[in-house]
C-alpha positions in Angstrom: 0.0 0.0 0.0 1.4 3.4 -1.0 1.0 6.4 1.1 -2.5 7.6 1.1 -3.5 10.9 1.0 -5.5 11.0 4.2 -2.7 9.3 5.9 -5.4 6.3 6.9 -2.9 2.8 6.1 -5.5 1.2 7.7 -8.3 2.0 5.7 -6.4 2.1 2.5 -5.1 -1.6 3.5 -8.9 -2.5 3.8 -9.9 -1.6 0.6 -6.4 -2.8 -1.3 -7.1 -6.1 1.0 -11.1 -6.0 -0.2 -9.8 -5.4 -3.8 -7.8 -8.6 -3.7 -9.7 -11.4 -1.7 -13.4 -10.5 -2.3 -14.5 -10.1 1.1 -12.7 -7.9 4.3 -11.9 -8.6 7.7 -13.0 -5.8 9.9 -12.5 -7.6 13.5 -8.9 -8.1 12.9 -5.7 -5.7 13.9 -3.5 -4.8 11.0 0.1 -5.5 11.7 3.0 -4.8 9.4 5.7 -7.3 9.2 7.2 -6.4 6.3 8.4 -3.4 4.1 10.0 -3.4 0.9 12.3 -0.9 -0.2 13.6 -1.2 -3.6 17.0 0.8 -4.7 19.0 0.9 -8.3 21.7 2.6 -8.5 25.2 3.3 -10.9 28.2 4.9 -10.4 30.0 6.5 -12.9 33.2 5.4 -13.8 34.9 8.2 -14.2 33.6 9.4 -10.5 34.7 6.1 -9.5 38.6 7.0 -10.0 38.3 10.6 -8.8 36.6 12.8 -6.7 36.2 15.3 -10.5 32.7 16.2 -10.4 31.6 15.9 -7.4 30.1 19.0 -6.2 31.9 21.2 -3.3 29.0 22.8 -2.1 25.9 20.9 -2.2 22.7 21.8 -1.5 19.1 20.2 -1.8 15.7 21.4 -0.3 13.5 18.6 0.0 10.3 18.4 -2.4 7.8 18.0 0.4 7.8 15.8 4.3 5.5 12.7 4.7 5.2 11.3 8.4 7.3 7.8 8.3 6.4 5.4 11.2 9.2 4.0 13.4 8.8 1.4 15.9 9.7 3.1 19.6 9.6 6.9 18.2 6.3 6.6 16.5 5.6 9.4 13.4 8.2 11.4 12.1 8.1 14.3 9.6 10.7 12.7 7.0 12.3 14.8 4.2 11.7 13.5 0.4 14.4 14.6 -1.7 13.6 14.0 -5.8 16.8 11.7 -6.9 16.9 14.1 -10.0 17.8 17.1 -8.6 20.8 15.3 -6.3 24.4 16.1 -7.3 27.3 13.9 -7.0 28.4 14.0 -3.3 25.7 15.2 -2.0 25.0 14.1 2.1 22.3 14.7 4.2 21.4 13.1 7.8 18.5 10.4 8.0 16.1 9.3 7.7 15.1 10.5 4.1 13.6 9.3 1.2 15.2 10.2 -2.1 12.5 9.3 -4.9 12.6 9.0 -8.2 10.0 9.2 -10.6 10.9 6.5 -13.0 11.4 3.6 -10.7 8.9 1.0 -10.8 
């Protein structure tokens, strides 16, 4: 289930759940035992040999926050960077989620 909108996993697991199997469970608890992150990724090869264009002086703002569940600290307001505008060397402290729009 992606995030929805409303913020409602719940609900949005209901319906997806309803979707699938034809029928729902209402009297249940929902628990999550498993999320799936996927990740490609290259490296150059000329940045492999050297440190040439990597940027000195890197900035990004994030392209908006969504609130990312942890077990033991609950919500928190996590940064989403878009993978597109990311330059060589660029660091930032987690968590984050750096998206890009032509995975999947």
């Amino acid at each position: 289930t992606v995030c929805p909108d409303d913020q409602d996993f719940v609900k949005a697991f209901a319906a997806e759940y309803s979707r699938e199997h034809g029928f729902s469970v209402s009297d249940r608890a929902v628990i999550i035992d498993d999320v799936r992150v996927r990740a490609i990724g290259f490296i150059a090869e000329k940045l492999r040999q050297t440190d040439e264009g990597l940027a000195k002086t890197v900035s990004a703002s994030p392209i908006t926050y969504t609130q990312t569940y942890f077990r033991g600290t609950g919500f928190v307001a996590t940064p989403v960077f878009a993978l597109s505008e990311l330059l060589p060397g660029f660091q930032f402290e987690g968590p984050a989620i750096v998206s890009d729009s032509g995975a999947g």
